[in-house]
C-alpha positions as CSV (number, residue, x, y, z in Angstrom):
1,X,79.2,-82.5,90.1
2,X,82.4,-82.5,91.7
3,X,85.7,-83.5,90.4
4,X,86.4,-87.4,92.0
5,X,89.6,-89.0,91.2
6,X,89.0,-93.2,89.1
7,X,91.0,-94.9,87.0
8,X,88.0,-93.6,83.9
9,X,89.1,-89.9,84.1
10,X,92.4,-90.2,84.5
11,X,93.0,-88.0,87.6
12,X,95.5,-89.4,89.3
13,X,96.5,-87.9,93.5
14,X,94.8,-87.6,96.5
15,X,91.3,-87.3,96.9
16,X,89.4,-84.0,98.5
17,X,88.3,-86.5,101.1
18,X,91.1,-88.1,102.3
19,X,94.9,-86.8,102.9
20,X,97.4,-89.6,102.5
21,X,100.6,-90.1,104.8
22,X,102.5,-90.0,101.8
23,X,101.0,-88.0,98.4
24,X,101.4,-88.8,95.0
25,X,104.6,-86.4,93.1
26,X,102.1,-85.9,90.3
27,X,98.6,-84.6,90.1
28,X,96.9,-85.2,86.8
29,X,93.6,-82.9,85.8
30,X,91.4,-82.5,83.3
31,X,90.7,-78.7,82.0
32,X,87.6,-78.0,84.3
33,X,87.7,-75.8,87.4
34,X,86.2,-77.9,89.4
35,X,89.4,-80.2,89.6
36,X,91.5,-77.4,91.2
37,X,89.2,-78.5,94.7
38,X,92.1,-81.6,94.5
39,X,95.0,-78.8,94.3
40,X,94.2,-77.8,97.8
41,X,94.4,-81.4,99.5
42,X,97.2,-81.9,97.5
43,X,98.9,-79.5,98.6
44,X,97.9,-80.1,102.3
45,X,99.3,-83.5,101.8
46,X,102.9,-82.6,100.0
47,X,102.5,-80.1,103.6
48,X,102.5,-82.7,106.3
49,X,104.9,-84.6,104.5
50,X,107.9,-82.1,104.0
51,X,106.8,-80.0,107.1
52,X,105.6,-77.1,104.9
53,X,104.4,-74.0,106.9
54,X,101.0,-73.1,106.6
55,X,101.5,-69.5,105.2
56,X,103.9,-71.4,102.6
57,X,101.2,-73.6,101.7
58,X,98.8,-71.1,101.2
59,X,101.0,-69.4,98.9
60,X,101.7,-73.0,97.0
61,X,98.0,-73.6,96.8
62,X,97.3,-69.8,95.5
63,X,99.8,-69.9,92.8
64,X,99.1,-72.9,91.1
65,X,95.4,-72.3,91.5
66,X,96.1,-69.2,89.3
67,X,98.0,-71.0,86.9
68,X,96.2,-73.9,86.5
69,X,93.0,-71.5,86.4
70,X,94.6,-69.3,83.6
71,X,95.2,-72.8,81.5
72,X,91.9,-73.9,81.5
73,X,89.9,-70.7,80.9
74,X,92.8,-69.4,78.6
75,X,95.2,-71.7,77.3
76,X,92.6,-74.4,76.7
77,X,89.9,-71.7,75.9
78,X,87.4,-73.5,78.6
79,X,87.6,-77.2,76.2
80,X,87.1,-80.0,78.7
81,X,88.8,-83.2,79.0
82,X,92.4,-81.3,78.5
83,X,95.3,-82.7,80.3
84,X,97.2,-80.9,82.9
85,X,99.8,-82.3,85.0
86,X,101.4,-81.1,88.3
87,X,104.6,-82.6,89.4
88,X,106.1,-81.8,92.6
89,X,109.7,-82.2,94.1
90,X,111.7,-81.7,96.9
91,X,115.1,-79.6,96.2
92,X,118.2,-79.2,99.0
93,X,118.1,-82.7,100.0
94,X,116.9,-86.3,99.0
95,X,114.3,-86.2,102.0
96,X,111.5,-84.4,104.0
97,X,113.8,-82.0,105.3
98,X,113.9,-80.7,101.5
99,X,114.8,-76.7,101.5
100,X,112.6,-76.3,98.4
101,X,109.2,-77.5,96.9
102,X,109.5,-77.5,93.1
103,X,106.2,-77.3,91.4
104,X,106.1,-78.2,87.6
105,X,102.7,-77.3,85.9
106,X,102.7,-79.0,82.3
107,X,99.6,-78.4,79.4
108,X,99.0,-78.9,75.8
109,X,97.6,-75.8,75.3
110,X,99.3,-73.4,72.6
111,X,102.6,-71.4,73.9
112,X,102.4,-68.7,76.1
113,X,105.1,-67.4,78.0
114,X,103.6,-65.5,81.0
115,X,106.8,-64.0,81.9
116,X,106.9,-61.8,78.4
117,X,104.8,-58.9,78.6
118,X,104.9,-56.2,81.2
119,X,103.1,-57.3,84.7
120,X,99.7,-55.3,85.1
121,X,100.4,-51.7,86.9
122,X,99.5,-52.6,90.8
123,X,96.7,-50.1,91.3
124,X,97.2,-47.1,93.7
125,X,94.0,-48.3,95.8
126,X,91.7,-51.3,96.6
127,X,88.9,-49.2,95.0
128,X,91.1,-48.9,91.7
129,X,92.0,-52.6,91.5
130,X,89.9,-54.5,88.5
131,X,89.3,-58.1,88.6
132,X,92.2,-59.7,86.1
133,X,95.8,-59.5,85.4
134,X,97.8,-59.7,88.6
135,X,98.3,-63.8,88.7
136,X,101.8,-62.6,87.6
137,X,102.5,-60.5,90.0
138,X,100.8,-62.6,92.7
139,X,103.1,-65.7,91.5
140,X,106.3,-63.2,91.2
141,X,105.5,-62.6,94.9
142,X,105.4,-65.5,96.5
143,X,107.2,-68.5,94.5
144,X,111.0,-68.5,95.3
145,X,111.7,-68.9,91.5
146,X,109.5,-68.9,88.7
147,X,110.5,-70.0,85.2
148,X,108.5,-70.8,81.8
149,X,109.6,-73.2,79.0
150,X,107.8,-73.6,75.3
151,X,107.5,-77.6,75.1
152,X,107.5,-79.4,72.1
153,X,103.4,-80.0,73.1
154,X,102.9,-77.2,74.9
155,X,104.1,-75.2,78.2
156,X,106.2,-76.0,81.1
157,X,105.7,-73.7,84.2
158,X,108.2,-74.3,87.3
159,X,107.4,-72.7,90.4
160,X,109.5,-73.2,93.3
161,X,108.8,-72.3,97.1
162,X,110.9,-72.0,99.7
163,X,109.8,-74.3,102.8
164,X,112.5,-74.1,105.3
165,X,113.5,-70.2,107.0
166,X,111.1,-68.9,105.5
């Protein structure tokens, strides 16, 4: 069954059936990966509202689907019911014409800092490439900064994207 957003499972942000005018700074999921179908209105939302082009938001949407992804099947080890909140702000300025989109992806799963090993070698060729290990590289490519922080419950990831001359 797909994810729906009520009060009883705590989701909170837009729905996958309706985009408000003005979208929630926080997305709350549950650890199943079925929920990431409400990163992608979300995101669509946070787009009409700070003027985000579409490229950018595909890059937005990309990213945290592979962080968010790599938290549930990793960090939370595929447990349901295990919180993970998105927060999202603008950065430049106090309004929609915002320079920056600041993403902050919070869990309770055990530390990991993504940002410590080595990235995955890029293979040489399509035919080469395995399925796995290049969310890093794919997040390194497209978010304008990226940082990790151990929390005293968990992780904080902060991805920021740049929305304006870009």
């Amino acid at each position: 069954m797909p994810a729906m957003l009520t009060p009883e499972n705590s989701m909170t942000g837009p729905s996958p059936s309706s985009l408000p005018a003005t979208p929630e700074p926080r997305l709350t999921l549950e650890s199943r990966l079925e929920d990431l179908t409400l990163v992608w209105s979300w995101v669509e939302a946070l787009g009409r509202r700070y003027s985000v082009p579409g490229d950018t938001q595909f890059a937005i949407q990309l990213c945290l689907e592979e962080a968010l992804s790599n938290i549930m099947r990793h960090g939370y080890q595929g447990q349901p019911k295990q919180s993970i909140t998105i927060d999202c702000a603008p950065s430049g300025v106090e309004n929609e014409d915002a320079g920056e989109l600041v993403f902050t992806v919070e869990d309770h799963a055990p530390p990991f800092d993504p940002f410590a090993a080595a990235p995955a070698a890029a293979p040489a060729s399509i035919q080469e490439m395995q399925p796995g290990g290049q969310g890093i590289r794919l997040m390194r490519k497209f978010a304008s900064r990226l940082a990790w922080q151990q929390t005293p419950n968990g992780n904080r990831l902060t991805l920021a994207f740049a929305i304006r001359g870009s």
